[in-house]
LOKEZA-60549 format. One record per residue (C-alpha): residue number from 1; residue in one letter; x, y, z. Coordinates in nm, 4 decimals. Example, Ala and Ser with C-alpha at 12.3 -4.5 7.8 and 13.67 -1.06 7.14 Angstrom:
  nr rest       xx       yy       zz
   1    a   1.2300  -0.4500   0.7800
   2    s   1.3670  -0.1060   0.7140
This chain:
  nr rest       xx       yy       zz
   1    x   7.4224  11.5830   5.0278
   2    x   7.7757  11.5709   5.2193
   3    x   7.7954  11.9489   5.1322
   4    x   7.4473  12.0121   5.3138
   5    x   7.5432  11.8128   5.5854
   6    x   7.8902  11.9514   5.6468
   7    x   7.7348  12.3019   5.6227
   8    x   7.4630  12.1833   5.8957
   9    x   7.6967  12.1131   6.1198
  10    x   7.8730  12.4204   6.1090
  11    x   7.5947  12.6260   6.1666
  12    x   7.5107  12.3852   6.4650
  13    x   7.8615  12.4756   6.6093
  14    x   7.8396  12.8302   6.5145
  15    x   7.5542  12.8621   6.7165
  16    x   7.6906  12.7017   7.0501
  17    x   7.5624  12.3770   7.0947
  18    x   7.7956  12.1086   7.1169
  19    x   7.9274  11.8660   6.8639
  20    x   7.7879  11.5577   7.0445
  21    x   7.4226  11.6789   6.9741
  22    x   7.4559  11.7456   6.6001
  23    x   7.6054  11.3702   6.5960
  24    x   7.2978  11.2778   6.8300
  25    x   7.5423  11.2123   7.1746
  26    x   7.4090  11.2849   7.5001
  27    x   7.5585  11.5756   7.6621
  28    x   7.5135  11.4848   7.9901
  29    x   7.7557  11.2384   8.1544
  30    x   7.8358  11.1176   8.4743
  31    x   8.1116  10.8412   8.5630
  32    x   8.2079  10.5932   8.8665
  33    x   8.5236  10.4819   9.0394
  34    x   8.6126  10.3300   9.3465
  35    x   8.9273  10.3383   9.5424
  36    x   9.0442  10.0118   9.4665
  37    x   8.9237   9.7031   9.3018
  38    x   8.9657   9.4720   9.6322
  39    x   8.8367   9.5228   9.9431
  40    x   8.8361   9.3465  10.2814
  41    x   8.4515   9.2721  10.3878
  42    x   8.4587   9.5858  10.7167
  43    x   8.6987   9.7961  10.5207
  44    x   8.5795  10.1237  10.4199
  45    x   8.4714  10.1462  10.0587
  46    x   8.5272  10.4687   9.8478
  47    x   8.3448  10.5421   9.5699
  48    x   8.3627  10.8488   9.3818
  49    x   8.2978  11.0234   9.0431
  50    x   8.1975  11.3114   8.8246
  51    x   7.9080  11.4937   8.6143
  52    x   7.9883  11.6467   8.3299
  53    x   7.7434  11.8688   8.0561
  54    x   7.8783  11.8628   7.7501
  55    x   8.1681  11.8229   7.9092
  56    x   8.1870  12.0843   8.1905
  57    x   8.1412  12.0210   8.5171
  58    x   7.7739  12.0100   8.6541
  59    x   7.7568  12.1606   9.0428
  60    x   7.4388  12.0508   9.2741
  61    x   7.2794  11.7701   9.0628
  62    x   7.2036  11.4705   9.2463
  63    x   7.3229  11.1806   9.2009
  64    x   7.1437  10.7803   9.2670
  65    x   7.3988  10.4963   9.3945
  66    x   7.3042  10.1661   9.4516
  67    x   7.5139   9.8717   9.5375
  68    x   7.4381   9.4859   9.4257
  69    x   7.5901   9.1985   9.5907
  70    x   7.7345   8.8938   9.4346
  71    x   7.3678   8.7902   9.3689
  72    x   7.1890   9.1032   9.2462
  73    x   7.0596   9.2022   9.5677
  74    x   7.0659   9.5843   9.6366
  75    x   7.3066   9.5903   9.9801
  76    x   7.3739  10.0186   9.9639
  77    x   7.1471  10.2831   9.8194
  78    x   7.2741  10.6816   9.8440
  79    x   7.1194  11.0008   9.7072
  80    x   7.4016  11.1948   9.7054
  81    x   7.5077  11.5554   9.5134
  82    x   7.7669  11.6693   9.3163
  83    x   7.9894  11.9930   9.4388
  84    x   8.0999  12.2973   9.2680
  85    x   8.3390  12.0783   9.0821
  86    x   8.0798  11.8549   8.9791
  87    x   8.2343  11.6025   9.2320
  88    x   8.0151  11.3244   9.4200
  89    x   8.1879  11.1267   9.6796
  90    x   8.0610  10.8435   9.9598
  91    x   8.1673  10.5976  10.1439
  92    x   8.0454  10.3124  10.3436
  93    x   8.1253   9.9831  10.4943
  94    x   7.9230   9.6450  10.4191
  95    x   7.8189   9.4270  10.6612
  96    x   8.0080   9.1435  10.8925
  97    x   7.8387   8.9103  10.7091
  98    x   7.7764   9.0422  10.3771
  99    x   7.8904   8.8076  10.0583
 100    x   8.2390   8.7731   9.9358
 101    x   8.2654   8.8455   9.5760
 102    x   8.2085   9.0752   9.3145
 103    x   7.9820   9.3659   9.3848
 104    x   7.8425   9.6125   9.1166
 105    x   7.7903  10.0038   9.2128
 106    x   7.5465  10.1721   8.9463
 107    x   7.4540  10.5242   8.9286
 108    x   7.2504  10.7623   8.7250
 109    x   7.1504  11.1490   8.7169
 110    x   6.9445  11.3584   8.5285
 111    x   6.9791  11.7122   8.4266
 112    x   6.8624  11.9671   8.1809
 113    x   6.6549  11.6653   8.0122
 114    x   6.8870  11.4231   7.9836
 115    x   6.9621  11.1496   8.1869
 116    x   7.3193  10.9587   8.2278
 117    x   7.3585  10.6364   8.3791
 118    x   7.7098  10.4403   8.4542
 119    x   7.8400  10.1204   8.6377
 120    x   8.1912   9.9805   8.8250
 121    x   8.2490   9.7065   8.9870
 122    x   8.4916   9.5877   9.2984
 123    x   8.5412   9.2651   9.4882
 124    x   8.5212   9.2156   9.8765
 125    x   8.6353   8.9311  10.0201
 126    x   8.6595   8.8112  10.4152
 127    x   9.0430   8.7721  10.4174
 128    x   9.2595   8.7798  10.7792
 129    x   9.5514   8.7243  10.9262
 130    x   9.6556   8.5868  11.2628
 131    x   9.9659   8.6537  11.4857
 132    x  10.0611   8.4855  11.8301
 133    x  10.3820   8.4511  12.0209
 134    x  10.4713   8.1000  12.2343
 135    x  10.4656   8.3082  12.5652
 136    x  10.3711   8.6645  12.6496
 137    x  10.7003   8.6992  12.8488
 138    x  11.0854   8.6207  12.7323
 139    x  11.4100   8.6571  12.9181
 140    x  11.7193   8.7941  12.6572
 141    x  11.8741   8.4532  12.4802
 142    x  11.5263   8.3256  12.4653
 143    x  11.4107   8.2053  12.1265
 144    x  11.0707   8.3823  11.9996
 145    x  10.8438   8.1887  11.8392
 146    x  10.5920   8.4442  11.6155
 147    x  10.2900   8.2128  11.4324
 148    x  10.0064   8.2764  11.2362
 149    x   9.7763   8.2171  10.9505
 150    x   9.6161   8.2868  10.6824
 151    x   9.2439   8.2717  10.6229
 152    x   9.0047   8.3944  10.3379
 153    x   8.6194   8.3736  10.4024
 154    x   8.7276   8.1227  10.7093
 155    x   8.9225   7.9116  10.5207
 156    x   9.2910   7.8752  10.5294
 157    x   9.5021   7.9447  10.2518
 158    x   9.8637   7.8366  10.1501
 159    x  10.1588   8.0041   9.9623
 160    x  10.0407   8.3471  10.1134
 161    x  10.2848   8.6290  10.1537
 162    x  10.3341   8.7360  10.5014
 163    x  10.5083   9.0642  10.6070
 164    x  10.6374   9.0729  10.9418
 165    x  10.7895   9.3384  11.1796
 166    x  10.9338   9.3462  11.5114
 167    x  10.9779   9.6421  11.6715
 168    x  11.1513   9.7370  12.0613
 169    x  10.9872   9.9821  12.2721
 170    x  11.1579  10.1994  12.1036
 171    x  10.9440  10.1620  11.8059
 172    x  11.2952  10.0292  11.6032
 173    x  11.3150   9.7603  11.3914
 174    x  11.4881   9.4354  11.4752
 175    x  11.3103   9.1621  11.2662
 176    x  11.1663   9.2421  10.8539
 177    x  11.0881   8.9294  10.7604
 178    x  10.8683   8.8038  10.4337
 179    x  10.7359   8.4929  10.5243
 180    x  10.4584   8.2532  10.3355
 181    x  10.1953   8.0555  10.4502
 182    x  10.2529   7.6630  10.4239
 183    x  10.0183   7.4234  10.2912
 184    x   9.7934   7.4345  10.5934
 185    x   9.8002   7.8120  10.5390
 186    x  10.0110   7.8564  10.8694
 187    x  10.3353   8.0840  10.8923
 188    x  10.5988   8.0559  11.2083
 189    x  10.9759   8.2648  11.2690
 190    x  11.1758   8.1494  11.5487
 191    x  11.4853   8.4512  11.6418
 192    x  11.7080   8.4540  11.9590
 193    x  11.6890   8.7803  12.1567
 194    x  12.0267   8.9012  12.1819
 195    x  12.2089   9.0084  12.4735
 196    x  12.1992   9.3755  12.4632
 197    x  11.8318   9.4153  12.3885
 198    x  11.6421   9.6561  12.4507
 199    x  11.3754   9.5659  12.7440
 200    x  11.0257   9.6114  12.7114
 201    x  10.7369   9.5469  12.5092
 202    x  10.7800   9.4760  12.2117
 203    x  10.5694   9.4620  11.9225
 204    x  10.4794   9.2038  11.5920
 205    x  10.3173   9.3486  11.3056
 206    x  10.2332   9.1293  11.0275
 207    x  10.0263   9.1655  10.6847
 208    x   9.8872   8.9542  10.4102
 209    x   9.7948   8.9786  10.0645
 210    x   9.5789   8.7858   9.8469
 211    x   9.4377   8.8605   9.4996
 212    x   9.4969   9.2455   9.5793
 213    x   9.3095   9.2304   9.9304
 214    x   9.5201   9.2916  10.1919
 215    x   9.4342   9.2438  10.5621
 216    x   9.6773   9.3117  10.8714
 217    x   9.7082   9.2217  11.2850
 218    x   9.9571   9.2806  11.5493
 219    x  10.0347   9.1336  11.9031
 220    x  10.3221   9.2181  12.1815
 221    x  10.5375   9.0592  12.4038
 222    x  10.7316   9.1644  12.7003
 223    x  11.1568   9.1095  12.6691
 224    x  11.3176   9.0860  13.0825
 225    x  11.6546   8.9991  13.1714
 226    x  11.6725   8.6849  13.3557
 227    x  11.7433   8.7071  13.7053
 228    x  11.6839   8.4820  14.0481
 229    x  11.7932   8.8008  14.3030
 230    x  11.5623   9.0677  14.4218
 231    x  11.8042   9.3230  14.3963
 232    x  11.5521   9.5054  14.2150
 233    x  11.7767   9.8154  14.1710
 234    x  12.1205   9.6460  14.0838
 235    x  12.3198   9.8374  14.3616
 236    x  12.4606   9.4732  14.4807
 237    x  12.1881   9.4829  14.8101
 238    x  11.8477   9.2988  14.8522
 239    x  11.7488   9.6290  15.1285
 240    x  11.4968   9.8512  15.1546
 241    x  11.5423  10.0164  14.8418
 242    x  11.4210   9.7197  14.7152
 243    x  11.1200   9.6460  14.8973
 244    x  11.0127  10.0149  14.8029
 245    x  11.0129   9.9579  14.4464
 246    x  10.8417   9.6223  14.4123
 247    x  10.5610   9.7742  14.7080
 248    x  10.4916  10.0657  14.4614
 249    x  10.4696   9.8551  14.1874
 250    x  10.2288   9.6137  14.3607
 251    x   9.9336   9.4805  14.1569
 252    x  10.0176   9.6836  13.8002
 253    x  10.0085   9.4974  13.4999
 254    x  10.2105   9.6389  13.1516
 255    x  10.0750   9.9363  13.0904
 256    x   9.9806  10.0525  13.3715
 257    x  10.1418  10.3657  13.5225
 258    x  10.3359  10.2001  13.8067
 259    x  10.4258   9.8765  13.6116
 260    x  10.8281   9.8077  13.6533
 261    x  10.9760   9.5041  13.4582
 262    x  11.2519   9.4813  13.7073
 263    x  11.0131   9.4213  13.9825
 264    x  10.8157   9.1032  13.8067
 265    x  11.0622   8.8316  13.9474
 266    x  10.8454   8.5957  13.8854
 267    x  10.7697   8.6504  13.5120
 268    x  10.4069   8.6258  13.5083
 269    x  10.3102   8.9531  13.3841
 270    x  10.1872   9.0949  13.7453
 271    x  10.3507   9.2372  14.0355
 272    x  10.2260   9.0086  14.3557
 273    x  10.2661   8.8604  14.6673
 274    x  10.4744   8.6109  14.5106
 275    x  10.7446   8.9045  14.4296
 276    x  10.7052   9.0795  14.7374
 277    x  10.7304   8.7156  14.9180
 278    x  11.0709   8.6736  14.6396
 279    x  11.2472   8.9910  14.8225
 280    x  11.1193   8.9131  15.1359
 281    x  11.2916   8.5758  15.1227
 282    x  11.6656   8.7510  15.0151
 283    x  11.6093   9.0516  15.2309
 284    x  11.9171   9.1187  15.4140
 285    x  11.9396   9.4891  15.6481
């Protein structure tokens, strides 16, 4: 008997069918990945795999996705089609307030007969990050203040790692901290703006990571050199050449094509009467 069967075989693989059917396999295969096994609930969600006959690649067969939430409930259905390489890819994004927790993508093809069927899983999960500064507007030798927190599904959450960048205008980095949320899932840095600084806006960056979801936020904040005197242009005179710079900056904001720092005597972010009345006070012919 194990010489009949061993000579069956051979004549099954002498005649070019593949070894899985003479065992009784399925040829036809298809498989599932996604991009990473956390994901932040708005984050884009790759998902990606292959279909392979006897195990060559299988071009144009379609392909049926469907995506379960934490309870079973179908949240993403796709009909999508493999390329020449036998390649199916998607991607989508659940909703605001879709589930956190573990979601199941299933998928199945047929082909030539046979039909395949395979299953992955990832988790999504609602996690943020928060970052502030004390004021919007600092002189150099001020202290900055950067705060924040830490939040997953709403809820804040301690010993969280927190990486945080400062950068000048310039786009340089002056502060690369790693920081970690406290027990009431809050985070704070205090640094002194040195003399020499670059003046500007500057910019925080921070990230967080949880369980392998990551989530990420940034705010910005304006560095001046303190001054009382509306010389504006530093040439020793409150003149004319004054008044000329702080009238064509009137009424910008930062950002705005005619905002200058210099000209904001006042601090509050906006070039206004109360600057123009500042040089107007000083002005001296």
């Amino acid at each position: 008997m194990k010489v009949k069967a061993l000579v069956f075989l051979i004549l099954v693989f002498d005649a070019g069918l593949a070894v899985p059917l003479a065992l009784g396999l399925p040829l036809l295969m298809v498989d599932v990945k996604t991009g990473k096994l956390w994901y932040n609930i708005n984050e884009n969600i790759d998902v990606y795999g292959s279909v392979l006959l006897g195990g060559g690649p299988v071009a144009g067969v379609n392909v049926a996705l469907e995506v379960h939430d934490p309870v079973g409930t179908p949240v993403i259905t796709r009909s999508l089609q493999t390329n020449s390489s036998g390649v199916y890819t998607v991607a989508f994004r659940l909703q605001q307030q879709a589930p956190a927790g573990g979601y199941n993508v299933y998928v199945s093809c047929s082909y030539s007969g046979e039909t395949a069927f395979n299953s992955t899983s990832f988790q999504a999960s609602a996690l943020a990050v928060t970052v502030t500064t004390d004021k919007s507007i600092y002189n150099i030798g001020d202290n900055v203040t950067i705060t924040g927190d830490a939040m997953l599904n709403n809820v804040k959450l301690p010993n969280v790692l927190i990486a945080l960048e400062v950068q000048d205008p310039n786009a340089t980095p002056i502060v690369v901290r790693v920081l970690e949320t406290g027990s009431q899932g809050a985070y704070s840095l205090m640094y002194q703006a040195p003399s020499g600084s670059v003046l500007g806006t500057y910019r925080a960056y921070v990230s967080a990571s949880h369980d392998g979801a990551v989530a990420a936020a940034e705010t910005s904040f304006v560095l001046k050199r303190k001054t009382s005197s509306a010389d504006i242009n530093g040439d020793g005179k409150i003149n004319i050449l004054d008044v000329a710079l702080v009238a064509r900056a009137f009424g910008s904001r930062p950002g705005d094509p005619r905002w200058d720092l210099r000209c904001d005597l006042d601090g509050n972010n906006i070039i206004n009467i109360i600057d123009i009345t500042i040089v107007a006070r000083q002005y001296k012919p």
